[in-house]
N, C-alpha and C positions, 0 to 999 in steps of 0.2 A: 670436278674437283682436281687440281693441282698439288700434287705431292712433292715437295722436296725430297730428293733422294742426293743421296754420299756424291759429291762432286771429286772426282777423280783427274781432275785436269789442273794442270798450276799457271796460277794467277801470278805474272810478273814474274815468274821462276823460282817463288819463293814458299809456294802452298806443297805440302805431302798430302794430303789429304785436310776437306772440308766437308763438312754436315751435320746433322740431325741428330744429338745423342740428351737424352734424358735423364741429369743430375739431381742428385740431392744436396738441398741447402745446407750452409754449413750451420748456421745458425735454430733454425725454426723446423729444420726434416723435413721440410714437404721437397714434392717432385716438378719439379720446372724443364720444360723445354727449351733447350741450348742449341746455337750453332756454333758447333767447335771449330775451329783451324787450326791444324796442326803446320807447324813453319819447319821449314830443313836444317835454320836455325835452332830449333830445338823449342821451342816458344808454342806451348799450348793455352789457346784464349779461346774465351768463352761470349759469346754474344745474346743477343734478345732478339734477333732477329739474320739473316741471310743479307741486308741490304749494310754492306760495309764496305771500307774502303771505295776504290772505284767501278764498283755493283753499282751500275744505274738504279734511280728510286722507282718502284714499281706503286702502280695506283693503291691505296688503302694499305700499303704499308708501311709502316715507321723506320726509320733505319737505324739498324742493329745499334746497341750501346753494349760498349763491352762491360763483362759484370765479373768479370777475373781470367788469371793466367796464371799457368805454372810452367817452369822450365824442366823440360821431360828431360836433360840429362841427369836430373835430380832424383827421377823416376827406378826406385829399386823393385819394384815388383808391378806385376800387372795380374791381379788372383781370378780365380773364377766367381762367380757371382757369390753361389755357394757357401766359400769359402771368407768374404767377406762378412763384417761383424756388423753387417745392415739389411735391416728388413724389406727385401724388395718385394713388387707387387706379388702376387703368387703367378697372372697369367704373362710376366714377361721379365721370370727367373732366368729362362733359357737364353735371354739375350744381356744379361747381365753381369756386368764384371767392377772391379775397383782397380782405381790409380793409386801407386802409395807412392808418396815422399815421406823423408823424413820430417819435413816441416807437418804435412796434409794427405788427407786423402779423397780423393774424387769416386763417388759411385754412384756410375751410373748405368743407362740401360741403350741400346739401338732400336730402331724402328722394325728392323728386318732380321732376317738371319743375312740376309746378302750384305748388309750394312754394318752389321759384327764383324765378318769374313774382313772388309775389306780394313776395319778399324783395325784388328786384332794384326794384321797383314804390316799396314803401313805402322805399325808399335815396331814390328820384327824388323823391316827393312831400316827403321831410324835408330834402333836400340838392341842390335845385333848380340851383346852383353847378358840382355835380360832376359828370364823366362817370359813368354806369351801363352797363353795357353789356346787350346783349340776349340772350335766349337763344341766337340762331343764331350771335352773335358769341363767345360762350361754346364751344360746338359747336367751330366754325371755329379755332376760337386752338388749339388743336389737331393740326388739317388741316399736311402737310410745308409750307414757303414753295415758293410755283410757282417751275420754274427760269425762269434767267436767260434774258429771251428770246436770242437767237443773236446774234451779231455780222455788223450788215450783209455784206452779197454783197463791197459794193464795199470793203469794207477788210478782207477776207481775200482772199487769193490762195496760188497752188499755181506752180512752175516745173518745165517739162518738159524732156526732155533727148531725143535720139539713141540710142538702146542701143548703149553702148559708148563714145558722142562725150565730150571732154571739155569743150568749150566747146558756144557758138552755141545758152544756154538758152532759152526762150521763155515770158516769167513771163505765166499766165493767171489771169481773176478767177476764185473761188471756184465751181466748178459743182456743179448740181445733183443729180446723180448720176454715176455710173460710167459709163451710156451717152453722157452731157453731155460728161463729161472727156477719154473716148476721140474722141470727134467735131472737139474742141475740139484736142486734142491733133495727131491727124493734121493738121487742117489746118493749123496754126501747125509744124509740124515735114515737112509735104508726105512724107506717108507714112500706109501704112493700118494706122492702131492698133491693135494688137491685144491687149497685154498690158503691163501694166505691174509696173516691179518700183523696190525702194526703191535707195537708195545701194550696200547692201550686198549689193542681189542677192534679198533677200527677194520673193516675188510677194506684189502685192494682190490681193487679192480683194473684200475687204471696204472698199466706200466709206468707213462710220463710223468708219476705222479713219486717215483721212487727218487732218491736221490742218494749220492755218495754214500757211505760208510751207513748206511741205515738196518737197522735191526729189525726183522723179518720172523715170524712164526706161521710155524706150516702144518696143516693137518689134511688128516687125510678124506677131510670131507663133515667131519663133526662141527661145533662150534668153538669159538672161540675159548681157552682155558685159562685164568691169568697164571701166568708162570710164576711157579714156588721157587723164590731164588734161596732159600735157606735149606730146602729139600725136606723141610715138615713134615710131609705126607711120610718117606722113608721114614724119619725119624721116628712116626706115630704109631708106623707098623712094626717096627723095631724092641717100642718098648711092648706093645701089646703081646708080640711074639716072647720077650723074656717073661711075662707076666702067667703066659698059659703055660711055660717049663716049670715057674713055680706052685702054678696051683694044682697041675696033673704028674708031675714029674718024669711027663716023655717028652720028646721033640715032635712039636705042632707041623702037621702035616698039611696045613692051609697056605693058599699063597702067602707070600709075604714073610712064610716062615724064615728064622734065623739061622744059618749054617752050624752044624753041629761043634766048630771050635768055638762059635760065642755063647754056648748053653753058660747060666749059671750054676757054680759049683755050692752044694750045701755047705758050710761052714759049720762043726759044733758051735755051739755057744755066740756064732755070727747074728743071729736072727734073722737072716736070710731064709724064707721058706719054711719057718717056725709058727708062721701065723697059727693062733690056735691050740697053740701045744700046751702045757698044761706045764708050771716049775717046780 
């Protein structure tokens, strides 16, 4: 088998380089094999074949018809495959790049990596002006974009709550982990962390699964409590506590009791603590 390979020798004094490179149609998108010649004059033409000009005809092959040309001082970039807005094959991304003019643009592929080298080489030496890119840059235009590194510690933050409390949040910066968060948590809430669950009762487990500004309840190992944001529960025990000063007329000594400035006061004639009385 016969391979053409990048002719690096000048024909008449007038070739920069000739060979082998694999365009796409301008018309129809398929991929056609091309022999390019790039001229000193600046004149990049495209052929059907190797046998042009005064290339002797070789047996069973046709000679070359040219099938276009552009003038590469026309040539404002030469990108990485990559970075071109065409779908090349997947297994020969790595030797692929595009021609842009303003009128057109040429993308296509090399046979080799030695045959890129020497294309991408003789772009630089004719077109001294223009960016070329490298092989490895070629490569890389490829590669996902690396993600976005992470958003500082100090401008992300997590608020914790009481399991079951509805106020008295305690907004903490961003920690490093689950072990970080529970440590963090008890002591800003003065209790031993043990499990944390979301708004609706759901448990975490999974740190990666926290995000920014999220509201957190933590207990110390119980279940889940949905938090009383009205404070009800006080409230409940509050009126129960005014309720046994009126019916006993001491101060209830059971938790929840009411501090002795909010006893109610008998009223004559109030009917405050009259239940029963007799007019």
């Amino acid at each position: 088998v016969v391979v053409v390979v990048v002719v690096l020798v000048e024909m008449e004094g007038t070739v920069v380089l000739s060979g082998n490179l694999t365009k796409q149609g301008r018309q129809r998108k398929t991929w056609k094999r091309r022999w390019f010649v790039l001229e000193r004059t600046g004149r990049l033409a495209y052929y059907t074949s190797s046998i042009i000009g005064n290339v002797p005809q070789r047996p069973g092959v046709k000679r070359g018809k040219e099938k276009g040309w552009l003038d590469s001082s026309t040539i404002t970039n030469i990108l990485a495959g990559g970075r071109c807005v065409c779908p090349f094959p997947l297994q020969v991304q790595h030797l692929a790049f595009g021609i842009v003019t303003p009128q057109r643009s040429l993308f296509v592929y090399a046979d080799s990596v030695a045959d890129l080298k020497a294309w991408l080489q003789a772009f630089r030496t004719l077109l001294p002006e223009v960016k070329v890119p490298t092989t490895m840059e070629i490569e890389a235009s490829w590669r996902p974009p690396a993600p976005l590194p992470p958003i500082p510690s100090e401008r992300k933050r997590i608020t914790v709550f009481c399991n079951g409390g509805g106020g008295g949040g305690q907004v903490l910066p961003w920690p490093v982990d689950m072990h970080d968060l529970l440590t963090a948590a008890g002591a800003a809430l003065h209790l031993d962390a043990q499990r944390l669950f979301t708004k609706d009762g759901g448990e975490i487990t999974d740190f990666t699964l926290l995000r920014d500004d999220d509201q957190i309840y933590v207990s110390e190992g119980e279940d889940f409590v949905r938090p009383d944001p009205l404070g009800m529960d006080l409230m409940f025990k509050a009126m129960d506590s005014v309720a046994q000063v009126n019916l006993s007329g001491s101060m209830p000594t059971s938790p929840g009791a009411i501090p002795p400035y909010a006893s109610v006061r008998k009223t004559p004639g109030s009917g405050l603590g009259d239940k029963g009385s007799s007019k």
